[in-house]
N, C-alpha and C positions, 0 to 999 in steps of 0.2 A: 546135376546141372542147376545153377542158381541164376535166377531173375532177378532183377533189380528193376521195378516197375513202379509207377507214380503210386501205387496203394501200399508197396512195400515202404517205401520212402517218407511215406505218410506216417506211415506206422512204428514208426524210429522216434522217436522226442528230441528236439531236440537240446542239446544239453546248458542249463540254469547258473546263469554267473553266481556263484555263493557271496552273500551279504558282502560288505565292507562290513568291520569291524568297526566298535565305536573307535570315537578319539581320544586322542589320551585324555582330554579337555572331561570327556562323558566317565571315561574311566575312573580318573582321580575324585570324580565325586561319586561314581559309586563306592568305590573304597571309602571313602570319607564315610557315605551313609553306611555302611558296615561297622567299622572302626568304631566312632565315636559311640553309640550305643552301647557296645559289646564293653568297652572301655567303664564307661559309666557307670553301667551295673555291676560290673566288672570291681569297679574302684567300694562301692557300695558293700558289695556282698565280701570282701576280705576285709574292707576299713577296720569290722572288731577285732578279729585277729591278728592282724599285721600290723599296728598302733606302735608297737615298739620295733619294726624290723627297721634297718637303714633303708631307708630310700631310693636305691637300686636294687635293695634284693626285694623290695614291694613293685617294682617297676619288673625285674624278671620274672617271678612270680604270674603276673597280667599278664603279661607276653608271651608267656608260655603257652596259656588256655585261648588268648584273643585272637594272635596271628593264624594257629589251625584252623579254628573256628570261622575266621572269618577269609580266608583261603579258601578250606575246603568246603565250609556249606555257605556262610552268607554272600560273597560277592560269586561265586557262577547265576546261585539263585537270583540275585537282583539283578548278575547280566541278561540275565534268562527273562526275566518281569522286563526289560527295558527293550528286549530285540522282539515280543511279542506285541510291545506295543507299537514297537516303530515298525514291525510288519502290517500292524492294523493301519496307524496312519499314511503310510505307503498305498497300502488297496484300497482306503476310501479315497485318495488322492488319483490311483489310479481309476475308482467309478468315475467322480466326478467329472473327469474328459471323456465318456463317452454321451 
């Protein structure tokens, strides 16, 4: 036999609307601060090597190593840096009204 009483009901959480995702607005510039970086030292560290390549295969080349790179570890990490902050400024906005 199951009861469903005021301390049972208490005792259930109830369930956390999950974030809004950023906008594409917040998005596009974190990609950007990924990109350009990874690009630049990027461009930096082949410049001696690739001096005589044509200019699309130095553009393939960059893009081979930046796009993973900046996929798979720098832009979740920077999303990750930007939703912990905008969870901080959330909760001191929600101290502030009490």
């Amino acid at each position: 036999m199951s009861t469903t009483g005021p301390a049972t009901a208490a005792a259930i959480p109830t369930p956390v609307a999950p974030p809004a995702p950023p906008s594409v607005h917040v998005r596009a510039v974190i990609t950007w601060l990924a990109i350009f970086p990874l690009v630049a030292v990027g461009m930096i560290l082949i410049g001696p090597i690739s001096e005589s390549w044509h200019p699309v295969l130095r553009a393939f080349a960059l893009t081979v190593v930046v796009v993973p790179l900046a996929v798979y570890l720098v832009v979740p990490r920077l999303l990750a840096v930007y939703g912990a902050m905008r969870r901080r400024r959330i909760a001191r906005a929600g101290q502030g009204l009490h």
